[in-house]
PAVEX-69504 format. One record per residue (C-alpha): residue number from 1; residue in one letter; z, y, x. Coordinates in Angstrom, 1 decimal, always signed. Each point is the difference from the previous one (the first is absolute). Example, Ala and Ser with C-alpha at 12.3 -4.5 7.8 and 13.67 -1.06 7.14 Angstrom:
PAVEX-69504
<node><resi>1</resi><resn>A</resn><pz>+7.8</pz><py>-4.5</py><px>+12.3</px></node>
<node><resi>2</resi><resn>S</resn><pz>-0.7</pz><py>+3.4</py><px>+1.4</px></node>
END
This chain:
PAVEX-69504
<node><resi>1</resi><resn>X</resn><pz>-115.5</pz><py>+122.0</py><px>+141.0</px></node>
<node><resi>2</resi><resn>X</resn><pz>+1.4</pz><py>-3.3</py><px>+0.9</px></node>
<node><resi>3</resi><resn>X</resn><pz>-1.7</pz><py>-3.0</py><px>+1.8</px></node>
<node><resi>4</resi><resn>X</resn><pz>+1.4</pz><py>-3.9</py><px>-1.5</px></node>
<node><resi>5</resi><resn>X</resn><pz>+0.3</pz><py>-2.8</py><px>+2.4</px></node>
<node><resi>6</resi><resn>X</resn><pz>-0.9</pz><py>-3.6</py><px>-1.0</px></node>
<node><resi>7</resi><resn>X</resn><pz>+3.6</pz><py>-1.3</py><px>-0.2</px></node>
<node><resi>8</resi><resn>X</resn><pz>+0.4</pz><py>+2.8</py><px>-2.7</px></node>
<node><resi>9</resi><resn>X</resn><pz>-2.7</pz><py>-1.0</py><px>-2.3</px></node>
<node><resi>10</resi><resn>X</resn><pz>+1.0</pz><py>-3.4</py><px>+0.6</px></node>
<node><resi>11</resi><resn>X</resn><pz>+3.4</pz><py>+0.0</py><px>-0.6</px></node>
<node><resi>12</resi><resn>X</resn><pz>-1.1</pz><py>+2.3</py><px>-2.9</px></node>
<node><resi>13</resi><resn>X</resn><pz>-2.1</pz><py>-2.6</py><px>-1.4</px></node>
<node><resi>14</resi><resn>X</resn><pz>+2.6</pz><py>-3.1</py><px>+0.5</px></node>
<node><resi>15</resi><resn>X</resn><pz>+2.8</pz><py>+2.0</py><px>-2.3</px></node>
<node><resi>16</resi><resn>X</resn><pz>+0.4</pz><py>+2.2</py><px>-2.7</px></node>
<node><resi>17</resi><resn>X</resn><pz>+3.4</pz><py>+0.7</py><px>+1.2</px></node>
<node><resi>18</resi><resn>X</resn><pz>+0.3</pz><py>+2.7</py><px>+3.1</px></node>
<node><resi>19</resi><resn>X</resn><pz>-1.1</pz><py>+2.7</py><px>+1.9</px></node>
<node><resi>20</resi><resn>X</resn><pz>-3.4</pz><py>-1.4</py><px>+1.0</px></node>
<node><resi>21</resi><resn>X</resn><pz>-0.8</pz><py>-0.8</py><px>-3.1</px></node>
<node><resi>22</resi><resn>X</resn><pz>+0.6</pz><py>+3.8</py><px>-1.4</px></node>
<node><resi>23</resi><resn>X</resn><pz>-2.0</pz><py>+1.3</py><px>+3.2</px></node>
<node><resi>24</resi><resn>X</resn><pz>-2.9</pz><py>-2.4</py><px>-1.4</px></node>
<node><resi>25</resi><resn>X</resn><pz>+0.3</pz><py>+0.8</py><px>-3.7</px></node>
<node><resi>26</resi><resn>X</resn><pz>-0.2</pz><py>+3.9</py><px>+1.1</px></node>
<node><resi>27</resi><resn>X</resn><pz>-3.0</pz><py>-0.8</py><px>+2.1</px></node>
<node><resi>28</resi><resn>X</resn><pz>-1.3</pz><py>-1.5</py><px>-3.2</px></node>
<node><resi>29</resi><resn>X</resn><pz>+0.8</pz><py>+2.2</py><px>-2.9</px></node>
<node><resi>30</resi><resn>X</resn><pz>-1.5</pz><py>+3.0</py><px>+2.7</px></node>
<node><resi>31</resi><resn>X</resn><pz>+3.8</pz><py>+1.7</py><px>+0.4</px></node>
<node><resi>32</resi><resn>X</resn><pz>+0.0</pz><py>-0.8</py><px>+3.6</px></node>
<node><resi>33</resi><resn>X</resn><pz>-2.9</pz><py>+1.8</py><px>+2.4</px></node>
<node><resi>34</resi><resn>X</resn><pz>-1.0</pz><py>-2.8</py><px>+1.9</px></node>
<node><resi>35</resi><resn>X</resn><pz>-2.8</pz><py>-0.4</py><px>+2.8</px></node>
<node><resi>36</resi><resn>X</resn><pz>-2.3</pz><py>-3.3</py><px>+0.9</px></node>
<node><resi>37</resi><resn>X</resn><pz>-2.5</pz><py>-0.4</py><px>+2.5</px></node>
<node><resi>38</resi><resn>X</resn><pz>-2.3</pz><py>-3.2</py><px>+0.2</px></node>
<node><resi>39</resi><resn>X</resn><pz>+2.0</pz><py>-1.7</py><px>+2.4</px></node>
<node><resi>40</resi><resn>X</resn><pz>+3.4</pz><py>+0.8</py><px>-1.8</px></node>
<node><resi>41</resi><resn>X</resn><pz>-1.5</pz><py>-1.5</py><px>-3.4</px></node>
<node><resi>42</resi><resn>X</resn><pz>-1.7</pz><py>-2.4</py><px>+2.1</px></node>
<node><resi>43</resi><resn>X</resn><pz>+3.6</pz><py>-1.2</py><px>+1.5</px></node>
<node><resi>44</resi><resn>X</resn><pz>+1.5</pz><py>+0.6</py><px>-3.7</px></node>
<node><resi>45</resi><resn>X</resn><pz>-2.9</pz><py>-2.5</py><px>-1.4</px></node>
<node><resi>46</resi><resn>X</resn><pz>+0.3</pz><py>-2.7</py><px>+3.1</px></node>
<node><resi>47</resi><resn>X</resn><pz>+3.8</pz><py>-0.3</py><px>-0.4</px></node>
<node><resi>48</resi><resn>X</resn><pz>+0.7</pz><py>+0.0</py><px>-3.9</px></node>
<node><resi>49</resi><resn>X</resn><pz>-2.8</pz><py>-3.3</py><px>-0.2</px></node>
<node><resi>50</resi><resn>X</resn><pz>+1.9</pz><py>-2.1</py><px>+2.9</px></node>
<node><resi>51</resi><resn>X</resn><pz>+0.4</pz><py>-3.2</py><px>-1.8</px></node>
<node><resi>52</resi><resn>X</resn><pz>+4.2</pz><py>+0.1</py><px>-1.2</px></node>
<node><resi>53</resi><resn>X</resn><pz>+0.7</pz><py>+3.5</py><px>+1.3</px></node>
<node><resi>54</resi><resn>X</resn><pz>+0.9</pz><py>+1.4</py><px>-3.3</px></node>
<node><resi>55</resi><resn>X</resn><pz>+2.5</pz><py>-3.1</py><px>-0.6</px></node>
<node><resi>56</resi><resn>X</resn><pz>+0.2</pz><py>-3.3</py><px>-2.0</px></node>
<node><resi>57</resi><resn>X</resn><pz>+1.1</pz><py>+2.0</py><px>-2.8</px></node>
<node><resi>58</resi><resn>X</resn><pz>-1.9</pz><py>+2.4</py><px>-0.3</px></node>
<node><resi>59</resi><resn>X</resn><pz>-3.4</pz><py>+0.2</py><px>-3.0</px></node>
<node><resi>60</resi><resn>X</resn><pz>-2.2</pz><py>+2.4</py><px>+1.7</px></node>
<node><resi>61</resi><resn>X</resn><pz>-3.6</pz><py>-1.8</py><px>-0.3</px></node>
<node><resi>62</resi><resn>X</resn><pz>-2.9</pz><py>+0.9</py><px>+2.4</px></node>
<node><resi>63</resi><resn>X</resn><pz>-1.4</pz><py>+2.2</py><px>-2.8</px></node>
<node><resi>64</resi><resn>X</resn><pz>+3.3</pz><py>+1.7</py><px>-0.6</px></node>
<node><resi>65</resi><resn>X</resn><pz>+0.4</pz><py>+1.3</py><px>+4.2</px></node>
<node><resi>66</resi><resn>X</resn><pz>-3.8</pz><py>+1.1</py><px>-0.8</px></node>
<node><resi>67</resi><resn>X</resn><pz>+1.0</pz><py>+1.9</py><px>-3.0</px></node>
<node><resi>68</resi><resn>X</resn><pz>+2.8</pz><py>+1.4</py><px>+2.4</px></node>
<node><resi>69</resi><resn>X</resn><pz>-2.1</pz><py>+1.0</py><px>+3.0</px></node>
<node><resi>70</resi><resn>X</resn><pz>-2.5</pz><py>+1.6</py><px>-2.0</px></node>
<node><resi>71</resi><resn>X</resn><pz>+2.3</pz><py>+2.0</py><px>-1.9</px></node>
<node><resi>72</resi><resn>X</resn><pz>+1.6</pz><py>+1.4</py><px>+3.6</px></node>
<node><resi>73</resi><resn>X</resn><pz>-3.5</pz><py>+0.8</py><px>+0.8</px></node>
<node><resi>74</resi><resn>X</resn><pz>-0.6</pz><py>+2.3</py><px>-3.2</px></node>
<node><resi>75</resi><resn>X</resn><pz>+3.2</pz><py>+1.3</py><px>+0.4</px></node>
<node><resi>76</resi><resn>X</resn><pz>+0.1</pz><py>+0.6</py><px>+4.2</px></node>
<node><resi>77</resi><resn>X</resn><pz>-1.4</pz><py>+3.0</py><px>+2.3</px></node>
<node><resi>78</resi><resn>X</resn><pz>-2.5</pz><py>-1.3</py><px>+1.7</px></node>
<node><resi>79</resi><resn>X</resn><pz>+0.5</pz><py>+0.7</py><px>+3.7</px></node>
<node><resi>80</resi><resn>X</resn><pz>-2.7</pz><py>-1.1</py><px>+2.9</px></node>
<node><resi>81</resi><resn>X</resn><pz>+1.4</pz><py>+0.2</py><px>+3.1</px></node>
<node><resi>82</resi><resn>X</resn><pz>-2.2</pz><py>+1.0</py><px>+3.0</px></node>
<node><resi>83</resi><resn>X</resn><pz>+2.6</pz><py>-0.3</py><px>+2.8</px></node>
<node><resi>84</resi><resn>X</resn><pz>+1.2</pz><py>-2.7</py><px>+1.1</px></node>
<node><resi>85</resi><resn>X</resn><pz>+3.7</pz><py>-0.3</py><px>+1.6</px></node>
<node><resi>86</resi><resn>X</resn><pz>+0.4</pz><py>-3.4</py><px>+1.2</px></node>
<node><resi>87</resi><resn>X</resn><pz>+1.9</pz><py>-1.6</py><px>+1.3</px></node>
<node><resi>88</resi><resn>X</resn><pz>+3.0</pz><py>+2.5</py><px>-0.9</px></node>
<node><resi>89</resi><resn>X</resn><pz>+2.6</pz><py>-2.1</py><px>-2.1</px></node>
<node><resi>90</resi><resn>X</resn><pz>+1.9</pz><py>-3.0</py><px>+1.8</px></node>
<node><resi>91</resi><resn>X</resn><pz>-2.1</pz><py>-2.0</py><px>-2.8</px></node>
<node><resi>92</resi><resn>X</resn><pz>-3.7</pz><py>+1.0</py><px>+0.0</px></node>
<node><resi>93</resi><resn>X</resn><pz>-0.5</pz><py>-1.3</py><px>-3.1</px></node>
<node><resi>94</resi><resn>X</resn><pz>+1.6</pz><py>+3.1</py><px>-1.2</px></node>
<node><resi>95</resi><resn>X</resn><pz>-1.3</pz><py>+2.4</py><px>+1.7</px></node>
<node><resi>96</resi><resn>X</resn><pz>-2.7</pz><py>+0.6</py><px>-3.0</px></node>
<node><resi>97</resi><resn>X</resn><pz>+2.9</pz><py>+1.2</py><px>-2.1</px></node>
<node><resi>98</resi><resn>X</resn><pz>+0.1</pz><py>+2.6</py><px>+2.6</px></node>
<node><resi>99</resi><resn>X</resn><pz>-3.3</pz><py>+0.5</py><px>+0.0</px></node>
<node><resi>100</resi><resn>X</resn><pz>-0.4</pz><py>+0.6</py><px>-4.0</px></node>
<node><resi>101</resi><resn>X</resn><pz>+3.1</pz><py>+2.0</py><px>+0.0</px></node>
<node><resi>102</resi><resn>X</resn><pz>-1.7</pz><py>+2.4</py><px>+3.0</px></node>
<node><resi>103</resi><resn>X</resn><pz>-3.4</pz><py>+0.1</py><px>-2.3</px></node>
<node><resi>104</resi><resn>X</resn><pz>+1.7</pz><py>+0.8</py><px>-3.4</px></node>
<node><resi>105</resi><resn>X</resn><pz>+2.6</pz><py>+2.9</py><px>+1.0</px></node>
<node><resi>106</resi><resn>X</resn><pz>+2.6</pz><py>-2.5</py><px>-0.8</px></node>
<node><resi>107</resi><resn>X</resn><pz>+3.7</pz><py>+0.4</py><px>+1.2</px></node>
<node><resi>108</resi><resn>X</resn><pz>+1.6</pz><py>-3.0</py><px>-1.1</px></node>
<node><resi>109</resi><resn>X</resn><pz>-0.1</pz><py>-3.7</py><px>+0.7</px></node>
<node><resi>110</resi><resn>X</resn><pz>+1.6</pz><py>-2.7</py><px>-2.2</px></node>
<node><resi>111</resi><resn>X</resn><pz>+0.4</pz><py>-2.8</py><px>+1.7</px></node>
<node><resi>112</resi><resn>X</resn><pz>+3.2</pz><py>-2.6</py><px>+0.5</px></node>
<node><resi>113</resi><resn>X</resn><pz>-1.8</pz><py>-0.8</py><px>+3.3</px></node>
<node><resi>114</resi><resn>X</resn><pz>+2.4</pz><py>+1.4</py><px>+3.5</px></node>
<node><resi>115</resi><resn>X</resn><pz>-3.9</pz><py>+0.8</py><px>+1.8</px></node>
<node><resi>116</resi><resn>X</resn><pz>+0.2</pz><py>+3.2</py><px>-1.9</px></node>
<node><resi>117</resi><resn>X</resn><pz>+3.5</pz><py>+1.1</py><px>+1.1</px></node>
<node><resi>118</resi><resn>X</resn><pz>-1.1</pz><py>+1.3</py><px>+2.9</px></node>
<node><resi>119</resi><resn>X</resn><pz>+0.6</pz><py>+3.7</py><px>+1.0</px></node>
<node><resi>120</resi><resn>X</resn><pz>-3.4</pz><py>+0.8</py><px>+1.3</px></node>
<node><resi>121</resi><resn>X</resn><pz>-1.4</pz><py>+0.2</py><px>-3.9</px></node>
<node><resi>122</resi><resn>X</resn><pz>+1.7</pz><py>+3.1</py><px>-0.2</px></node>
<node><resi>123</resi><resn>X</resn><pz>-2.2</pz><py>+1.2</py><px>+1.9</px></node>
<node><resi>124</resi><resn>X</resn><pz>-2.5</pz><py>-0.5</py><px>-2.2</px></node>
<node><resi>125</resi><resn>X</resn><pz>+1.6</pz><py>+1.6</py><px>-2.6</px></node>
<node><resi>126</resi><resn>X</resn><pz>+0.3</pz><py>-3.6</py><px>-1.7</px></node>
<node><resi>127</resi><resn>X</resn><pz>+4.0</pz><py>-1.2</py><px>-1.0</px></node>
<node><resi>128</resi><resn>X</resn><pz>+0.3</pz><py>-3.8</py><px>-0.6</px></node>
<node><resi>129</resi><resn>X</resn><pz>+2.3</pz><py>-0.5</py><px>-3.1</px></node>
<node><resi>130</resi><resn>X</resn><pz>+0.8</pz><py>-3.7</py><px>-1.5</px></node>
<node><resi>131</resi><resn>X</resn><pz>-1.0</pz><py>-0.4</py><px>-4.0</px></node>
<node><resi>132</resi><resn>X</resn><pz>+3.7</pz><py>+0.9</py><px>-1.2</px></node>
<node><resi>133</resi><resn>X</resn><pz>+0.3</pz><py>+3.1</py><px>+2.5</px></node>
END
């Protein structure tokens, strides 16, 4: 059971080409066991619809990133985290990847971001692992 950052799905979505974009295909097709809480899908849904984020380039309509999002939802465990453990990244933003990883039984974060490269996940039982890891 893996939790998915933001800059995964993201980066995912901006390319075809790459590791992200594999890691969010698998989420898709249902090869990869993923997890989302409200607040992860919540940050997934408020970043992906910033005006530009996904590039000039880039032909994604507004329907299309709802066609996306709902098909994570079908394919996700839901996970409804009842502790809280804020703040505990250097970037408490993060911390509900954490938080969703602790609820689900998951043991891996991808994420390109350095917060998660911090020892005391371990102790968790959580690894943080970049998408081509």
């Amino acid at each position: 059971m893996i939790v998915v950052d933001v800059n995964i799905v993201l980066r995912g979505l901006r390319s075809r080409a790459g590791a992200s974009h594999q890691i969010l295909r698998g989420m898709l097709s249902g090869e990869l066991r993923f997890a989302l809480s409200p607040a992860v899908l919540l940050e997934y849904e408020d970043v992906v619809r910033r005006p530009g984020i996904l590039g000039p380039s880039n032909a994604l309509e507004q329907s299309d990133l709802d066609v996306v999002l709902d098909a994570l939802c079908a394919a996700c465990l839901p996970t409804h985290p009842t502790i809280r453990f804020r703040p505990f990244l250097e970037d408490p933003k993060d911390d509900l990847y954490v938080e969703c990883a602790l609820a689900a039984g998951a043991t891996i974060i991808v994420s390109e971001d350095r917060h998660f490269r911090i020892p005391a996940l371990r102790a968790f039982g959580i690894t943080a692992m970049g998408a081509a890891a």
